[in-house]
N, C-alpha and C positions, 0 to 999 in steps of 0.2 A: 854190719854197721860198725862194728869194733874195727874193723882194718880201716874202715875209712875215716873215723876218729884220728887210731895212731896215725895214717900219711898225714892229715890237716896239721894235727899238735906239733910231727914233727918239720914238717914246711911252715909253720910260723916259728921255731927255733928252739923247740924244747927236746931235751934227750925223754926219749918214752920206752917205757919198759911194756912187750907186748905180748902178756898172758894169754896161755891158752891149755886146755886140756889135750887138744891134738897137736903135739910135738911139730908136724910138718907148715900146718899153717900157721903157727907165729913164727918160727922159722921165716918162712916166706916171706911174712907180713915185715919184718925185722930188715931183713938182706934187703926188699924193697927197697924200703927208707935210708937202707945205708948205701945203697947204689945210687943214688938219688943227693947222694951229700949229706943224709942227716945222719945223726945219733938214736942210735934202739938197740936193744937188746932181747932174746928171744927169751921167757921163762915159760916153764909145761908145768902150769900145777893146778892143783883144785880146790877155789876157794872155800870150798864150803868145809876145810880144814883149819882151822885157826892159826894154826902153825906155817900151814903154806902162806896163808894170806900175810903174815909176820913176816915172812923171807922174803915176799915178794916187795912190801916196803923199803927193808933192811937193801935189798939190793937196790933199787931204785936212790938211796941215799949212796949206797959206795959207790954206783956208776957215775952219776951225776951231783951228788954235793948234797941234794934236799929231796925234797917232796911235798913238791903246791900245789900238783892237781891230780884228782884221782877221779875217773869215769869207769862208775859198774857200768858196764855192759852184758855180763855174762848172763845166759838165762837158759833154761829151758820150758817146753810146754808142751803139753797134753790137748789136742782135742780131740773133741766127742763128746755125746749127749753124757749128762753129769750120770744116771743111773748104769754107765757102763765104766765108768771113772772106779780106781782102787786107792786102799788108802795109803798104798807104797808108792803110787802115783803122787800123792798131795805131800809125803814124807820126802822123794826126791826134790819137787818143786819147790818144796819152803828149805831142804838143805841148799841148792845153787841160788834160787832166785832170792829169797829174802837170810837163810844165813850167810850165805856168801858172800851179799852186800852187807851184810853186821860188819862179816871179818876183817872185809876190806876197807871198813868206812873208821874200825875200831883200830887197827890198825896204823893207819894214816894219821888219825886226828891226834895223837901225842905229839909227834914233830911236826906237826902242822901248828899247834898251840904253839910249843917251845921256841919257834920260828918267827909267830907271831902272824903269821898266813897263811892262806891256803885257802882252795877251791875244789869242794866235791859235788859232783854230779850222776846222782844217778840215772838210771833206763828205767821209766816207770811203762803203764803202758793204760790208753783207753780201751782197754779190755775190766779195767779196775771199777768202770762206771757200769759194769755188767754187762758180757755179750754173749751170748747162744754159743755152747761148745767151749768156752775159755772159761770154764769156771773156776777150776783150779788154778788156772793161770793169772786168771783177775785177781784172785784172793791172795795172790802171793804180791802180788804187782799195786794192789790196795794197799800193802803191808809196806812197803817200800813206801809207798807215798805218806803213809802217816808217818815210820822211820825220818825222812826229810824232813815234816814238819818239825818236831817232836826236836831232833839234835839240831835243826835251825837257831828252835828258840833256844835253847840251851849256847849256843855259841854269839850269840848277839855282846858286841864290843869286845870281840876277845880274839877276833881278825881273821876266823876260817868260817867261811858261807858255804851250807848246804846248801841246792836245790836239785831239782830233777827235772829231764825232759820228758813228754811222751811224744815218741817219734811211731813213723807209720812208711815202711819200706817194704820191697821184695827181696827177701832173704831166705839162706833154706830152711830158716826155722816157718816162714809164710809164705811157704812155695803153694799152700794150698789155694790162695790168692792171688785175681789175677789185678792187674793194672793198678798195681802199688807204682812210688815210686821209687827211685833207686836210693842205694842207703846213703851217698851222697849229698842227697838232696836233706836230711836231718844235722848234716854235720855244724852248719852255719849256728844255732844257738847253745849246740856245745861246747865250740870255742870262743862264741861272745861268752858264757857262764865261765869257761876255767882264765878270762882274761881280767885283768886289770879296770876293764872299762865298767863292768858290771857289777861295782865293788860294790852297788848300794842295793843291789840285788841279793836278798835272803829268803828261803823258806816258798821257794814259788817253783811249781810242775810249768813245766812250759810244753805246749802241746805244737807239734807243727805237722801240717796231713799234707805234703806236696805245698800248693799255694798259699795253703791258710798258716797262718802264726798267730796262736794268744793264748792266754794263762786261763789253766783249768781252775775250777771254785776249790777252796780246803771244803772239809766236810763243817756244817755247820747247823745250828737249830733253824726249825723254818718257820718264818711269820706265816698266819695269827700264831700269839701266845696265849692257849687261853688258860683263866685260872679258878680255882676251885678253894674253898678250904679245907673238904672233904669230898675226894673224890671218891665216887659210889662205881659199879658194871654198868648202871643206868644211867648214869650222868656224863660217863665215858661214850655210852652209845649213844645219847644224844647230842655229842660234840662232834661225834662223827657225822652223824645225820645230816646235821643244821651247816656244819663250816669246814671238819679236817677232811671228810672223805672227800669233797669237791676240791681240795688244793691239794691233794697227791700228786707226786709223779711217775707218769707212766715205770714199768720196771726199765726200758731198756731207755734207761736217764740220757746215754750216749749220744742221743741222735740231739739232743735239745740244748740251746744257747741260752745263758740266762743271761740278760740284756744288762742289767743292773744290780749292782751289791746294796744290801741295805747292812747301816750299821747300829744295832742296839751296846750306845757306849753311855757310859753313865760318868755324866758331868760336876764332876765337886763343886759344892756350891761354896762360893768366899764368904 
């Protein structure tokens, strides 16, 4: 999905810089784009180094002048049943998938401020809403989407927009899956997110599966509220009883649409 990010960005006319930890394929992915008429440059680093992800900005400004968009992509993941999972397993994953995006996102956003612009997007993933065998992978990918929220709010009026996709392709990181679509087919709302058009767009996962396109829920409290002014084990368990056990949802939240947002906002009275 990374290579076909960089061909899009750079066939709408941005110079792109195209990291990667295997030297031969941003190579590749690079000469592509410049056989083709555009601008790219190949870096081999690994962000989950602070210092790399520092260089890889630093060059991004001396190739091309600035830096107004930045899409993590980078990831790795683990399946298998969680009881066969390690915990140098869940130590890799949060080093590429969720420090990686710190480095890169930490990185960026100074001259993106000083700028006065800019657009970052991360790779989140509906693996985050919990799926059988991605659990390490969800938990990192979870992290990332709260990340987005979290430096969203933080950058309102000050002209660089966080959001994230979750895209759903056949790559070899999902070659265990069959009749995905191609990574192609995710590229269309990652370049409406790093474009001009989406300016009023902040702080929102955009999910697209093949045909479907719409915006995942942030994490949020769930009506009923109910309230107590002493809550007792026994009064806990008859709240469950009576009203919260019946409005659970199932664990594998993924499969379910929720139709409508409800907003508990508290109106100043004049």
């Amino acid at each position: 999905m990374g290579a076909a990010y960089a061909v899009a960005a750079a066939g709408m006319g941005a110079g792109v810089i195209v990291n990667d930890v295997d030297r031969e394929a941003a190579e590749t992915v690079a000469a592509g784009i410049r056989g083709n008429g555009g601008r790219a440059v190949a870096e081999v680093r690994d962000i989950a180094d602070p210092v790399a992800a520092t260089e890889i900005i630093r060059r991004c400004v001396s190739e091309f002048g600035a830096i107004t968009g930045l899409v993590n992509n980078a990831a790795i993941q683990f399946v298998g049943p969680f009881e066969q999972t390690t915990p140098d397993q869940l130590r890799t994953a949060i080093e590429v998938n969720l420090l990686g995006t710190y480095n890169m996102m930490r990185a960026s956003i100074e001259p993106m401020l000083a700028q006065g612009r800019g657009s970052i997007v991360n790779i989140t993933s509906g693996a985050h809403t919990g799926q059988p065998g991605l659990s390490l992978y969800g938990a990192t990918k979870g992290a990332v989407a709260s990340l987005t929220y979290g430096v969203a709010g933080e950058m309102l009026g000050r002209g660089v927009r966080v959001n994230a996709v979750s895209p759903m392709a056949s790559t070899m990181m999902s070659s265990y899956a069959a009749h995905l679509p191609a990574p192609e087919a995710n590229v269309p709302p990652v370049m409406y997110l790093l474009s001009d058009r989406s300016a009023a767009i902040n702080g929102q996962v955009v999910r697209i599966t093949g045909r479907k396109l719409s915006l995942m829920c942030h994490p949020a409290i769930r009506a009923p509220i109910l309230e107590s002014d002493c809550w007792t084990p026994e009064s806990v368990a008859e709240a469950f009883d009576t009203t919260l056990a019946q409005n659970q949802l199932p664990t594998n939240v993924g499969v379910y649409d929720i139709a409508s947002v409800w907003l508990d906002i508290a109106i100043p009275q004049s």
